[in-house]
MDAnalysis code that builds the backbone (N, CA, C; Angstrom):
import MDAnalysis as mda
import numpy as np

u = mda.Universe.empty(474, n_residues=158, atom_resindex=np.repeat(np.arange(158), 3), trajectory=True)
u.add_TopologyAttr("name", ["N", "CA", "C"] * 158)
u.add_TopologyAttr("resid", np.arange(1, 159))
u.add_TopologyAttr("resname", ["UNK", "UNK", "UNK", "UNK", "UNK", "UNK", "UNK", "UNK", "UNK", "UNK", "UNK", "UNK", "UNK", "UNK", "UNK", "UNK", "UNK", "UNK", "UNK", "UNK", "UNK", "UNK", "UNK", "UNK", "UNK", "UNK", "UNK", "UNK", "UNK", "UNK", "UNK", "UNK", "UNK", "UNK", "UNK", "UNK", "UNK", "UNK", "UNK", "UNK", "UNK", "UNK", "UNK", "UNK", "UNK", "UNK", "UNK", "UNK", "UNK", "UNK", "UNK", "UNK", "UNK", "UNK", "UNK", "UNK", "UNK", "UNK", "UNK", "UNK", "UNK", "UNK", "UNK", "UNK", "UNK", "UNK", "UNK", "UNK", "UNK", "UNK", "UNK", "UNK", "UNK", "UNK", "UNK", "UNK", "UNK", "UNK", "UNK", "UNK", "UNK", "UNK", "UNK", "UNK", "UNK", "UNK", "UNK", "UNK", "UNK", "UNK", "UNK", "UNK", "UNK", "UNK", "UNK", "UNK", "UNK", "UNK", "UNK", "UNK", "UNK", "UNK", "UNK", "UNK", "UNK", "UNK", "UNK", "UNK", "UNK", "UNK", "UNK", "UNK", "UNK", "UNK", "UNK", "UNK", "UNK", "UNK", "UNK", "UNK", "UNK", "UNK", "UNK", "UNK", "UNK", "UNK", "UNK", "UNK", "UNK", "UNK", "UNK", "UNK", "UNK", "UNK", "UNK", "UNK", "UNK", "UNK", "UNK", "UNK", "UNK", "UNK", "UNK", "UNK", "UNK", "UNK", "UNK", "UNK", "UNK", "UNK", "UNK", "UNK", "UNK", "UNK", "UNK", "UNK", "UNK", "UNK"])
u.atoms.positions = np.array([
    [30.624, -86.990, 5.215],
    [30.724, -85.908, 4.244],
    [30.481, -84.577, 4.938],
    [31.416, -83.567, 5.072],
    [31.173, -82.170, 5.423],
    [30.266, -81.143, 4.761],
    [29.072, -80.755, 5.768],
    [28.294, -79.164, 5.265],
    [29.298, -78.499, 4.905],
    [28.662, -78.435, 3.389],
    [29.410, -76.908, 3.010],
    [28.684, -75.871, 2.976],
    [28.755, -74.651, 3.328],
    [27.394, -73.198, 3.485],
    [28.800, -72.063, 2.944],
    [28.602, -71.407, 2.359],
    [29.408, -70.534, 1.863],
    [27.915, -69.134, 2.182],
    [28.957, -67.926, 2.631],
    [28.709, -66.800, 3.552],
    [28.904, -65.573, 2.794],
    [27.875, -65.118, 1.882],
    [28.803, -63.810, 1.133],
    [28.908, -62.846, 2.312],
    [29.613, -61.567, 2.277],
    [29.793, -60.506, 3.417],
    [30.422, -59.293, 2.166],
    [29.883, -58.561, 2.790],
    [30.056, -57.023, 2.490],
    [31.310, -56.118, 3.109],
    [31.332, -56.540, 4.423],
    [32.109, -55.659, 5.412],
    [31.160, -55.053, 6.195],
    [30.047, -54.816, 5.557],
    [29.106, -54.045, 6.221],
    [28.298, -54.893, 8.002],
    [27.901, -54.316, 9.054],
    [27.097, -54.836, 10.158],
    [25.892, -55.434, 9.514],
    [24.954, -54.776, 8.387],
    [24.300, -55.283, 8.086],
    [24.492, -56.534, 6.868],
    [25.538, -57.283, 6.704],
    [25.743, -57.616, 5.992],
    [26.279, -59.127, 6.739],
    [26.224, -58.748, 7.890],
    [26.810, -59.461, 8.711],
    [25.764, -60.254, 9.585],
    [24.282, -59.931, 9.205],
    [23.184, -60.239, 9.968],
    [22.863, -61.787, 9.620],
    [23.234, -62.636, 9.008],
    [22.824, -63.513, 8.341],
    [24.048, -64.321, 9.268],
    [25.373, -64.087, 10.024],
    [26.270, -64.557, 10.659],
    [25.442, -65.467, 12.246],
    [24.314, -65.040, 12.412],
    [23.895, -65.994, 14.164],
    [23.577, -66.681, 13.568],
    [22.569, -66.993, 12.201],
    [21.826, -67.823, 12.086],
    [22.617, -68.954, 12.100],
    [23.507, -68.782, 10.689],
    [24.787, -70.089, 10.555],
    [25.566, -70.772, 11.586],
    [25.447, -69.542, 12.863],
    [26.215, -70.366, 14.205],
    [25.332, -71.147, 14.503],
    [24.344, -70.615, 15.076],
    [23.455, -71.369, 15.318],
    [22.826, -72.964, 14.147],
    [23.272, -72.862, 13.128],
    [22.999, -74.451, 12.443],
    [24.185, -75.428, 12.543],
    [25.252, -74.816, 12.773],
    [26.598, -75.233, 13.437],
    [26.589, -76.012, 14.303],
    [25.996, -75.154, 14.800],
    [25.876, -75.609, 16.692],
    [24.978, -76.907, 16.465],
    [24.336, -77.004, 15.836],
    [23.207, -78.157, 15.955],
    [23.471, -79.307, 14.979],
    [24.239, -78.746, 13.419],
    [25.178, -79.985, 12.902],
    [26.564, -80.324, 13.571],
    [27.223, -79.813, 13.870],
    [28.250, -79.735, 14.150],
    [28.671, -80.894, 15.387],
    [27.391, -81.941, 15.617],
    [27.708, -82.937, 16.572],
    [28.238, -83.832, 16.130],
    [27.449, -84.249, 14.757],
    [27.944, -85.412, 14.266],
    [28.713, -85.366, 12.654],
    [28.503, -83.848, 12.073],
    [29.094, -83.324, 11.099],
    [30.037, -82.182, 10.963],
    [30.954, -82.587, 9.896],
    [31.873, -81.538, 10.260],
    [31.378, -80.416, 8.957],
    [31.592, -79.312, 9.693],
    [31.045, -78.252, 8.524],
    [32.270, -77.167, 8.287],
    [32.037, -77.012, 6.981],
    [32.475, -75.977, 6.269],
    [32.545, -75.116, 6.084],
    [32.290, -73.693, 6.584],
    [31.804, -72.395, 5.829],
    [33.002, -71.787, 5.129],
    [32.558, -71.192, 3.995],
    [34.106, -70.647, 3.189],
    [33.131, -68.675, 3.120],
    [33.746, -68.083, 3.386],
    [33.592, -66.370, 3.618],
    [33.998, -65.901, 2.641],
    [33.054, -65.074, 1.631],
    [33.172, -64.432, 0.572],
    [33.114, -63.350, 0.356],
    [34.113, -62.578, 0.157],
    [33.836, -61.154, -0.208],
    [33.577, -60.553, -1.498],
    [33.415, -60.092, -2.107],
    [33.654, -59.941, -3.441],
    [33.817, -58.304, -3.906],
    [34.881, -58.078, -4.444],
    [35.232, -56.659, -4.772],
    [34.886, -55.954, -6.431],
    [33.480, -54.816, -6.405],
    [33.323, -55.047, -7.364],
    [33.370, -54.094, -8.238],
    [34.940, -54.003, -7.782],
    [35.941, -52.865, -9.027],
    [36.798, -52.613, -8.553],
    [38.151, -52.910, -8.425],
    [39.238, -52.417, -8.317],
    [39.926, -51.025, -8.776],
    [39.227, -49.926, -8.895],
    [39.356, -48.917, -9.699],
    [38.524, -47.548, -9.168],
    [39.033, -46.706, -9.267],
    [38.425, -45.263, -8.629],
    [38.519, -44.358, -9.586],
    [37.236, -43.128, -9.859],
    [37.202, -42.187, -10.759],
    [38.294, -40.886, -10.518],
    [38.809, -40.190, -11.118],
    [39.630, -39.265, -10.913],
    [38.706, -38.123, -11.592],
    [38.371, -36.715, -11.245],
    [37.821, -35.419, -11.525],
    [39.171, -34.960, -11.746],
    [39.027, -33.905, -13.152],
    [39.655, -33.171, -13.151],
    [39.108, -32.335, -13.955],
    [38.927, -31.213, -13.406],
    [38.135, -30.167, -14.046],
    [36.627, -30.772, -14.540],
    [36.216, -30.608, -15.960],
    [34.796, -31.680, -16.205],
    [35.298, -32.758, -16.926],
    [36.446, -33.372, -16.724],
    [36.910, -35.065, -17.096],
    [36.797, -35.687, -16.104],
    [36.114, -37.189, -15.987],
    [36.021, -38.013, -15.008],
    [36.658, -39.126, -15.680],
    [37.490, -39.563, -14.884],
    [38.780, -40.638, -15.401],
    [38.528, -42.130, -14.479],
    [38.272, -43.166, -14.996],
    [38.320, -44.229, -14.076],
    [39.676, -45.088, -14.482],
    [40.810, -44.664, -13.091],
    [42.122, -45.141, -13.213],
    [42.401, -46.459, -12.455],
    [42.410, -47.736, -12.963],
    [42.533, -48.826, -12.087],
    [43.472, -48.379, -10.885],
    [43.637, -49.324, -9.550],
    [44.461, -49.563, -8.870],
    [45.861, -49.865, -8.595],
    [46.945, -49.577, -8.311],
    [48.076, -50.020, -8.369],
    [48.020, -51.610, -7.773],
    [49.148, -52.301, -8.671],
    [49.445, -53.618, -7.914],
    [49.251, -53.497, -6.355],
    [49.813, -52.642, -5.713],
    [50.338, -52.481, -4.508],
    [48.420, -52.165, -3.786],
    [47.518, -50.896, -4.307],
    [46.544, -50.931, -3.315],
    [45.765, -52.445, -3.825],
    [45.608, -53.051, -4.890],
    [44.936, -54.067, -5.118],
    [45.411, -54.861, -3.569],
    [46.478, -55.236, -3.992],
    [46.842, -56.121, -2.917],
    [46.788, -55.740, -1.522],
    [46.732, -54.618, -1.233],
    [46.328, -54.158, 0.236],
    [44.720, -54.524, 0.565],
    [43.742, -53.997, -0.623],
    [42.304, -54.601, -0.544],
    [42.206, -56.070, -0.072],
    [42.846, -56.192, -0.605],
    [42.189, -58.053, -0.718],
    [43.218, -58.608, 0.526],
    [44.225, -57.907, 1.426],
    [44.604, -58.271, 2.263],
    [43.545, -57.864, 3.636],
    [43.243, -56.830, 3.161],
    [42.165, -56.268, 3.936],
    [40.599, -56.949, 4.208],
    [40.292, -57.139, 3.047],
    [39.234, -58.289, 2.758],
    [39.111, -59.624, 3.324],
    [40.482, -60.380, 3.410],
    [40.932, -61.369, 3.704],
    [40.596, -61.325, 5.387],
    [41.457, -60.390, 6.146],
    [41.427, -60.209, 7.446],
    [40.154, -59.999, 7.960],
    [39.362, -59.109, 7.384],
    [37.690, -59.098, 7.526],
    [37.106, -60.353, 7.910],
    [37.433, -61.227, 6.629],
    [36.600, -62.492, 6.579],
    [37.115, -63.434, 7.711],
    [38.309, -63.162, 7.948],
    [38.712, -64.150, 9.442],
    [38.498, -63.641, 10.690],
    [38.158, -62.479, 10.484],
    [38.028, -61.911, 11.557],
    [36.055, -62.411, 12.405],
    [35.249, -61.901, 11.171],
    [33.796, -62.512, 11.071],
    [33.475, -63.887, 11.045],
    [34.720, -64.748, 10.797],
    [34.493, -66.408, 11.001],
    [34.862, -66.579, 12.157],
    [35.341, -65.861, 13.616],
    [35.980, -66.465, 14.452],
    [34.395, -67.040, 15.488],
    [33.426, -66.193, 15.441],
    [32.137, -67.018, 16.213],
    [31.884, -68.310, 15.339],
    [32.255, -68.497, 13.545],
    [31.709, -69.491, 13.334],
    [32.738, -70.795, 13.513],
    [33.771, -70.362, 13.962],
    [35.044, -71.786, 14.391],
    [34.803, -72.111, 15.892],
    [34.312, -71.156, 16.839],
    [34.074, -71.386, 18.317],
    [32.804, -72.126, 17.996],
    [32.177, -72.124, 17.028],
    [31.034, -73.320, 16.607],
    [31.354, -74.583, 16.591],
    [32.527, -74.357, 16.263],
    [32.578, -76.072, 15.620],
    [32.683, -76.263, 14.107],
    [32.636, -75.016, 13.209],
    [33.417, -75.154, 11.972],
    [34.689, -74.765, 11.448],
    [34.922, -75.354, 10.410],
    [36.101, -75.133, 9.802],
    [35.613, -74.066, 8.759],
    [36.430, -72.930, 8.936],
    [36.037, -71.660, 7.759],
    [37.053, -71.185, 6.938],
    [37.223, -71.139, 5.702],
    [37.606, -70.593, 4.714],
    [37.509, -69.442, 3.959],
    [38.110, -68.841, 3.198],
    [37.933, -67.251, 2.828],
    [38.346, -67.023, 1.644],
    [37.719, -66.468, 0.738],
    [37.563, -66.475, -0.910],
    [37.155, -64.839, -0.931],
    [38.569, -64.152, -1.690],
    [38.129, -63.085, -2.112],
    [38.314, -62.596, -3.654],
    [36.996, -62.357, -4.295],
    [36.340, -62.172, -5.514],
    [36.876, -60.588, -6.119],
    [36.234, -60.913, -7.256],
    [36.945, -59.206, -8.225],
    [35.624, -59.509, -9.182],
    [34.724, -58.947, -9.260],
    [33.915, -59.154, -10.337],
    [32.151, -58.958, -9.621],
    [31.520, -59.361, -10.523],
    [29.614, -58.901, -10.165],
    [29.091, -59.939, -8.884],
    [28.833, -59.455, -7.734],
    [28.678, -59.921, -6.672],
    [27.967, -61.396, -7.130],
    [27.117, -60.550, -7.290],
    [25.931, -61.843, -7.743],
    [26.350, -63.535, -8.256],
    [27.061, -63.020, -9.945],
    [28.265, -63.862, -10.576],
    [28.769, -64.479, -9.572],
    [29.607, -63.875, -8.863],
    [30.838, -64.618, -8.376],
    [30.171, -65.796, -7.160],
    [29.067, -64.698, -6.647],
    [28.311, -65.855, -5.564],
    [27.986, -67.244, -6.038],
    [27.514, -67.718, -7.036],
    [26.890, -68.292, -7.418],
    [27.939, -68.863, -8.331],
    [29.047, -68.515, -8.333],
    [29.846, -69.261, -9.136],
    [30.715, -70.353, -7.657],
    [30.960, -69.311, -7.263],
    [32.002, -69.706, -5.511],
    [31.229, -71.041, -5.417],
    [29.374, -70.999, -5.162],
    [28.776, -72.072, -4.517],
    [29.195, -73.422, -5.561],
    [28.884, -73.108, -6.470],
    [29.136, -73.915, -7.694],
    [30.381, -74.631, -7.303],
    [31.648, -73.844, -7.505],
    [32.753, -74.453, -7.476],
    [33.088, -75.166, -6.000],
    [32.403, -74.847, -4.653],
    [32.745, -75.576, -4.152],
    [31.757, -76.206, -3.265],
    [30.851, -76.896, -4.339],
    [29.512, -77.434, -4.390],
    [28.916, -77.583, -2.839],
    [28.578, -75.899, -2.709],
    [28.059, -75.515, -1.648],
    [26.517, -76.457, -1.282],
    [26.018, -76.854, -0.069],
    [25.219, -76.980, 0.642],
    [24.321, -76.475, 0.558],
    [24.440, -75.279, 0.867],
    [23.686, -73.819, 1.148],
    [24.736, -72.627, 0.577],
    [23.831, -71.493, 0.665],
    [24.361, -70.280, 0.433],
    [23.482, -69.277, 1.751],
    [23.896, -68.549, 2.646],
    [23.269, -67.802, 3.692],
    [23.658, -66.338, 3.655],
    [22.971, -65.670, 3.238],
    [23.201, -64.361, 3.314],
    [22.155, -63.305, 3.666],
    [22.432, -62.207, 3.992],
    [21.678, -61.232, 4.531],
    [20.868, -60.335, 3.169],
    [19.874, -60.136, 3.386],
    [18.963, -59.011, 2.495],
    [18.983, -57.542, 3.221],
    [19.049, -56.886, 2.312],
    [18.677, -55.010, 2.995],
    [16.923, -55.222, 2.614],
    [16.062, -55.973, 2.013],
    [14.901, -55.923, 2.347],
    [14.783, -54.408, 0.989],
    [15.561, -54.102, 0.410],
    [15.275, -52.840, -0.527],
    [13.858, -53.307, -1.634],
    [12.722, -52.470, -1.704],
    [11.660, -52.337, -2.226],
    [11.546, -51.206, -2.965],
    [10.470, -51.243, -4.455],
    [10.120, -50.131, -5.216],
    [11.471, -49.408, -6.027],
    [11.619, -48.425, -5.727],
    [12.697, -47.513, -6.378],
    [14.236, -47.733, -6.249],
    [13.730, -47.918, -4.835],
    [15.473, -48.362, -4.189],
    [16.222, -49.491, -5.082],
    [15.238, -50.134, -5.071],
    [15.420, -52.262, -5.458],
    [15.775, -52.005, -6.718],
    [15.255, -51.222, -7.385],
    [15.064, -50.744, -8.860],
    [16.373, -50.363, -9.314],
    [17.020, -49.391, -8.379],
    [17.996, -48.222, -8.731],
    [19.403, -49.006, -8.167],
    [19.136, -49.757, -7.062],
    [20.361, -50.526, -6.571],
    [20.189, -52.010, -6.585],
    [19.300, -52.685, -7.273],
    [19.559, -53.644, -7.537],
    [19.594, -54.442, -6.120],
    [19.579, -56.119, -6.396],
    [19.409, -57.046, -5.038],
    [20.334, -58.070, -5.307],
    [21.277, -58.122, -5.127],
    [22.579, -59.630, -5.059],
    [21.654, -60.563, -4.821],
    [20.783, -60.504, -3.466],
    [20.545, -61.322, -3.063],
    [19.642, -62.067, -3.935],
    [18.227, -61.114, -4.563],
    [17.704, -61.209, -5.367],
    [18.347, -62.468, -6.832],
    [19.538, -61.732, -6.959],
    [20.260, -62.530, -8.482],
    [20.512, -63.702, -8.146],
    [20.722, -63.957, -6.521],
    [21.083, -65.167, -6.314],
    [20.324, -66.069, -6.101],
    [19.099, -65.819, -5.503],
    [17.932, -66.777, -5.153],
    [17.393, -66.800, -7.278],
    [17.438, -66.186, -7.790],
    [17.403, -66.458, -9.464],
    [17.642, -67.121, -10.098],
    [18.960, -66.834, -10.064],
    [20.293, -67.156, -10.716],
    [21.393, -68.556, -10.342],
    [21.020, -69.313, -9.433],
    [21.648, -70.024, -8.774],
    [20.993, -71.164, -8.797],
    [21.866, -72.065, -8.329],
    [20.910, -73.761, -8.353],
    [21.383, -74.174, -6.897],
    [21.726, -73.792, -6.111],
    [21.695, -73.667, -4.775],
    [20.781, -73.274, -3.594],
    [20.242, -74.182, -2.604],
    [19.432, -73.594, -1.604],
    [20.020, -72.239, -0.827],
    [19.305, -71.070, -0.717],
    [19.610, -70.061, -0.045],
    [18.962, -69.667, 1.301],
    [19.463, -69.463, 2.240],
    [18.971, -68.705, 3.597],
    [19.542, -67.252, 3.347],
    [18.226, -66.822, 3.787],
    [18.454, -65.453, 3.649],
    [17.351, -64.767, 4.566],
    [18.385, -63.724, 4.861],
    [18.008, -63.199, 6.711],
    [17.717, -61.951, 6.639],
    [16.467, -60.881, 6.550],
    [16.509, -59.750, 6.582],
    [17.033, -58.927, 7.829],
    [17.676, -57.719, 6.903],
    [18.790, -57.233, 7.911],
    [16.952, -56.129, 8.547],
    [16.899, -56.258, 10.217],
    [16.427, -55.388, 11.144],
    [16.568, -54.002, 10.652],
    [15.528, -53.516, 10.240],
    [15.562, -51.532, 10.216],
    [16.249, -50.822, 11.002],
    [16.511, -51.446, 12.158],
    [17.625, -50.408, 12.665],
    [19.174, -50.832, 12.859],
    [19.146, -51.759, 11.751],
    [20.951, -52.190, 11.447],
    [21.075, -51.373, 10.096],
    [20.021, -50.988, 9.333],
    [20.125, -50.549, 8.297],
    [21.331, -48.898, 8.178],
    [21.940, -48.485, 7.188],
    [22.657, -47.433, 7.386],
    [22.158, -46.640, 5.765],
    [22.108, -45.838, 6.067],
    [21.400, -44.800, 4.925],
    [22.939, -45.034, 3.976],
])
């Protein structure tokens, strides 16, 4: 039976910090098991505000940039799985439209993830408050074991 570990990602470096650990469990299942990781992005709004004068307009996306995102997204996620296939896994790529959190925890669900491994910004007090923690909703919200890797203060980006 194949590890399955599903990988949320941001795009972000720090988002990406939670990526050695999983090689590294690869590397050490990966003798006698074949593993899985499926790469998740999740996009959470297809849609941009327009100013005009004091009207603020939120105008969805054209067919055309939707589909450039999520081509974009797509390439990301293969691009960030290529250390985890020189592992020794097989990786997959799932890109989402909806509440990070949600979709995480739905993804694991549906493809009755193993694990879930993702990176924390470590946000405390006001910050945590004002921007909220995915990661947080997911160690909550989920019936899945989570690894979760605080991203280093100086991967952090204001």
């Amino acid at each position: 039976m194949p590890e399955k570990i599903l990988v949320p990602l941001d795009g972000s470096k720090a988002g990406e910090t939670a990526l050695p650990y999983v090689e590294e469990l690869i590397s050490k299942m990966a003798s006698g098991n074949k593993v899985v990781v499926t790469l998740i992005q999740v996009l959470s709004s297809l849609s941009r505000y327009v100013v005009s004068g004091e009207e603020t307009i939120k105008v969805p996306y054209t067919r055309q940039e939707t589909d450039e995102t999520r081509k974009r997204a797509v390439r990301y996620l293969r691009t960030a799985g290529a250390t985890l296939r020189k592992a020794g896994a097989t990786t997959k790529t799932k890109v989402e439209v909806g509440n990070p959190a949600e979709e995480i925890i739905s993804a694991a669900d549906e493809i009755k993830a193993d694990m879930i491994a993702m990176s924390s910004h470590g946000r405390s007090g006001l910050s945590r408050w004002a921007f909220g923690s995915v990661t947080d909703r997911v160690l909550r919200g989920g019936s899945r074991p989570v690894l979760v890797v605080k991203v280093p203060k100086e991967t952090h980006v204001a």
